[in-house]
TORTI-981482 format. One record per residue: residue in three letters; x, y, z of N, C-alpha, C, O, CB in turn. Coordinates in pm, whole numbers, plus 50000, padded with zeros to 5 digits. Glycine has a CB too. Example, Ala and Ser with C-alpha at 12.3 -4.5 7.8 and 13.67 -1.06 7.14 Angstrom:
BEGIN
ALA513194943150780512304955050780513204967050780514244966850846511314955350905SER512854977550708513674989450714512905000350787513415011450804514084994050572
//
This chain:
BEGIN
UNK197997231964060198517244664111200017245564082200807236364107198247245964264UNK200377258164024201927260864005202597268664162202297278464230202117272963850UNK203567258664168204907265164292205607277864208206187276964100206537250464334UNK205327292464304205997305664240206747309364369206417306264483204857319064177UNK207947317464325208637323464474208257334464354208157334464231210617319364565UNK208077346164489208077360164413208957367364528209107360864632206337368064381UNK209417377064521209797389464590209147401264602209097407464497210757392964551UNK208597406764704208077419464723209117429964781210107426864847206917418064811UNK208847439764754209737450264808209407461664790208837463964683210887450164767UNK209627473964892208827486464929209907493764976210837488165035207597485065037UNK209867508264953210827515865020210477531065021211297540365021212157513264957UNK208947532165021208627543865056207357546365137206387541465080208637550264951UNK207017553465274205957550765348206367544465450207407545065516205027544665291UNK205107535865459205387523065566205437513865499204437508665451204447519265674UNK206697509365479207337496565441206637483765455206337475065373208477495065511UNK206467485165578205947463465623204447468565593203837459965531206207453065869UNK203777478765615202367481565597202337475865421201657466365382201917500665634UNK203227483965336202957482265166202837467165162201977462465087204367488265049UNK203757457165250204037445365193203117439265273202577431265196205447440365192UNK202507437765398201557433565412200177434765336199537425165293201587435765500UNK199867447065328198607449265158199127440765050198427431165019198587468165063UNK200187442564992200517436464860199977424964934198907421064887202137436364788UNK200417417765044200157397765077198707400665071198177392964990200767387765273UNK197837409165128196337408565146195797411465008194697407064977195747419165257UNK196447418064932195817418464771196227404264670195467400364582196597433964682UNK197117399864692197477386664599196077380164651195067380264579199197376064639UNK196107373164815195457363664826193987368664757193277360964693195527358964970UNK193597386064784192287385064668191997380064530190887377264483191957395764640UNK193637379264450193527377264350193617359464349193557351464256194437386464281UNK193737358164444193997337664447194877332964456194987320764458193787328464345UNK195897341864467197477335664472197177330664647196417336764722199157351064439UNK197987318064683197867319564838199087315764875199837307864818196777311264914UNK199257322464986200837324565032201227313065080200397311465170201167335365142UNK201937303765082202257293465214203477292665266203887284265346202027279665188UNK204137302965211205647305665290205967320665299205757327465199206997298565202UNK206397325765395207417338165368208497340465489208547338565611206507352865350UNK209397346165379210447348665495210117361465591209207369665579211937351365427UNK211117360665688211237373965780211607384565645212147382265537212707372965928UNK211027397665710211027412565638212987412265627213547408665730210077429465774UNK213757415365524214827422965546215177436965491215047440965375215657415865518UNK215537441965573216077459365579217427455465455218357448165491216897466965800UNK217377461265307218147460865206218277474165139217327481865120217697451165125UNK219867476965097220367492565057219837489964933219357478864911222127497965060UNK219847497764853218977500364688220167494664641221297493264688218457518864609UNK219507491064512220557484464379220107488664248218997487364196220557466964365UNK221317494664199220707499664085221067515264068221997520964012219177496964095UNK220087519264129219707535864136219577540464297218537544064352218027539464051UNK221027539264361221067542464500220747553864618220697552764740221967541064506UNK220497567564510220157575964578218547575064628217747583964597220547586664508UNK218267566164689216637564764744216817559764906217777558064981215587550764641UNK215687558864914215297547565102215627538965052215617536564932213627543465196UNK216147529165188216347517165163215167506465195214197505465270217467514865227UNK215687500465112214237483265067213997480565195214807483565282214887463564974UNK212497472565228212177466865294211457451265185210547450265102211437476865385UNK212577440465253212327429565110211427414465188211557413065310214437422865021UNK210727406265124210307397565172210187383265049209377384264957209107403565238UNK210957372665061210427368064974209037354865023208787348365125211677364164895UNK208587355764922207197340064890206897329764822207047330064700206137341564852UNK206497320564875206187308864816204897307764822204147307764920206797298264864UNK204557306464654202777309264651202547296864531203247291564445202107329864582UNK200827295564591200787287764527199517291464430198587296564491200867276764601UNK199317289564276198267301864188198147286464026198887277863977199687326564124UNK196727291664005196757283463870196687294763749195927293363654195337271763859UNK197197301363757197847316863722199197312963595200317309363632198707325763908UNK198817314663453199787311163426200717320563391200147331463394199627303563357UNK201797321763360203407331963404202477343363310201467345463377205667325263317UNK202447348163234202137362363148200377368263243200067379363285201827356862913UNK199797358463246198877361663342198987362563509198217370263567198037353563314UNK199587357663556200627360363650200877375563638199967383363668201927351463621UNK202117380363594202787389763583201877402563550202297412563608203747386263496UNK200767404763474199627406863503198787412263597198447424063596199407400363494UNK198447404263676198007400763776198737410763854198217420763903198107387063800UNK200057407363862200867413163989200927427063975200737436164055202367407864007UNK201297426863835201217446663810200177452463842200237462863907201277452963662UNK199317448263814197687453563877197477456464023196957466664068196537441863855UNK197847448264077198717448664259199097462564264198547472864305200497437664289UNK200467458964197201287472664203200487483264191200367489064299202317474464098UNK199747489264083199197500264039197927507964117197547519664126198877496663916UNK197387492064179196267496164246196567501664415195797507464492195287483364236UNK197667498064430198767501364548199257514164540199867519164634200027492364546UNK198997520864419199677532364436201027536664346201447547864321199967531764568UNK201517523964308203217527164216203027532964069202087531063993204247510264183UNK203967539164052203937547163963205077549363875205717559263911203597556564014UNK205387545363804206197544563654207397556463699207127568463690204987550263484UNK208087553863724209447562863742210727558763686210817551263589209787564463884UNK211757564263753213267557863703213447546963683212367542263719214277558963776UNK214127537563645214547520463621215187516963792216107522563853216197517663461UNK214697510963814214637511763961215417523164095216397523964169215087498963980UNK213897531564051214097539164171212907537764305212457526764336214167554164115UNK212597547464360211927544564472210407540164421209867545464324211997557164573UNK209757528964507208447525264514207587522464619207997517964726208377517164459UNK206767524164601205867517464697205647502064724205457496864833204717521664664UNK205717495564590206067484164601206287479664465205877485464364205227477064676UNK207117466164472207417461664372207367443064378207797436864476208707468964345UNK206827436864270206877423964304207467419464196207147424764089205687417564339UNK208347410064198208907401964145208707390164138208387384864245209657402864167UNK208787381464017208167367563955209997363063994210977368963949207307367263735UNK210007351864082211877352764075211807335763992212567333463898213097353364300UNK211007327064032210787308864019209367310563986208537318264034211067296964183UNK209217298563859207757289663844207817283463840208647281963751206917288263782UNK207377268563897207697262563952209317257763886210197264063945206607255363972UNK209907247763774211257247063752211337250763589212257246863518211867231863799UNK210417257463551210207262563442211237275563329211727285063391209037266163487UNK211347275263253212777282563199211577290363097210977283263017214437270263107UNK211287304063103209997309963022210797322663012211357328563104208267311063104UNK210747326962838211077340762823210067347462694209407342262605212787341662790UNK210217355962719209117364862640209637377662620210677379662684207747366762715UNK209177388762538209317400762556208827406462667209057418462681208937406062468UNK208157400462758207397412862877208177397862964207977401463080204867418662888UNK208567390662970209067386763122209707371663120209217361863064207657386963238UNK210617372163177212017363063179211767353363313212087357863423213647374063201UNK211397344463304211907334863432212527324363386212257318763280210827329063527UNK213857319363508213557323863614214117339863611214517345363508214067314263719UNK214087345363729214357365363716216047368663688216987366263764213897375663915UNK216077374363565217137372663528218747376963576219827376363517216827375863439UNK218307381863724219007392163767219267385563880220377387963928218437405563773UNK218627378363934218147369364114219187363364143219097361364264216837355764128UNK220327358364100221247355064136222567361064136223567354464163221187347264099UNK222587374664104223347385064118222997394464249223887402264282223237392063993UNK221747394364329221237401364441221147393064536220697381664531220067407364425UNK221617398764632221117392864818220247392164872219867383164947221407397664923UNK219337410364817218457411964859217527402064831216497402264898218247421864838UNK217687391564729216627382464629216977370364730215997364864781217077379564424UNK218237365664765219317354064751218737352864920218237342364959221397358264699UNK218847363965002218987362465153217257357465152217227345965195219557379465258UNK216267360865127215427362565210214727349065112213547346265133214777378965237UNK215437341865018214767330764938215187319965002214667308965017215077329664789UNK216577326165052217397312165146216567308365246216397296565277218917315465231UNK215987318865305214927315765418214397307165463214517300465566214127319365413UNK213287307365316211877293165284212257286465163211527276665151209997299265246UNK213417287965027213637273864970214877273165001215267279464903213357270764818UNK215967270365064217247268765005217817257364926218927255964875217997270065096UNK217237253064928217677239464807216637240364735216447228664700217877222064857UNK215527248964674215107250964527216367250564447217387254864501214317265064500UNK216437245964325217237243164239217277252064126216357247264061217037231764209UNK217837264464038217867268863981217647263363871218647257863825218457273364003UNK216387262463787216627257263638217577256163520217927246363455215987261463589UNK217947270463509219087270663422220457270963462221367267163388218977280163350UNK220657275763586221957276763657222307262763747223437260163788221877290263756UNK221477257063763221587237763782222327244463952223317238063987223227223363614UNK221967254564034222657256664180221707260564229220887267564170223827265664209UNK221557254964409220577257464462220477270264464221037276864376220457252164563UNK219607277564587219557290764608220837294264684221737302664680218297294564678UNK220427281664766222067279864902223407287464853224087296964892222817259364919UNK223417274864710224827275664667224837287964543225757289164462225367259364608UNK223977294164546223717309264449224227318264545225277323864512221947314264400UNK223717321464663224187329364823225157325964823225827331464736223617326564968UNK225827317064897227347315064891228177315464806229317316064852227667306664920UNK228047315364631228887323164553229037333464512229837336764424228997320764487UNK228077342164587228067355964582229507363764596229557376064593227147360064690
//
């Protein structure tokens, strides 16, 4: 079994409702959760004129490998309802591949670890949660010390 942190995040509707379905649709697909942080209330990034995030991150565990993975998760998304709009604007939900287990994987359809995750809080706060000393593969800094050089 591969160690994944992902990020979910929702900001239209009922928020904790989207992200609780998204947790009840992974585990259909086999992913199984064994960590998550508390929900946090996060302002948009990116494309700010929207609702603000409701973010959660996870530690899952899947024999799912990363392109099938990612996959997988979009299918989540779609069957949830999200729908192809602005470069991040409002969703229903969104999941993010952020860690596999200490793996450095890039492709044309998807970059881990998430290439952006250590530039966001919204990613940084709610990972500190349940790993803070996961170790960044390429950036050789925990999550801890990713948050605190923010």
């Amino acid at each position: 079994m591969n160690r994944i942190y992902l990020l979910l995040g929702s900001n239209l509707g009922d928020r904790a409702k989207n992200i609780e379905v998204a947790l009840s649709e992974l585990k259909d697909c086999g992913i199984i959760v064994s960590k998550k942080s508390s929900l946090y209330n996060t302002v948009p990034w990116g494309y700010t004129d929207q609702p603000e995030f409701l973010n959660q991150a996870i530690e899952c565990l899947t024999i799912l490998e990363p392109l099938d993975l990612l996959r997988t998760l979009k299918q989540v998304e779609k069957k949830m309802g999200r729908k192809d709009t602005i470069r991040y604007g409002p969703r229903i939900i969104d999941i993010d591949i952020i860690f596999y287990d200490n793996i450095i994987f890039k492709s044309q359809e998807l970059t881990i670890p998430h290439p952006l995750m250590h530039k966001r809080d919204f990613v940084l706060k709610p990972l500190c949660e349940i790993a803070p000393y996961f170790i960044h593969p390429e950036l050789k800094l925990s999550v801890k010390e990713l948050l605190d050089n923010l």
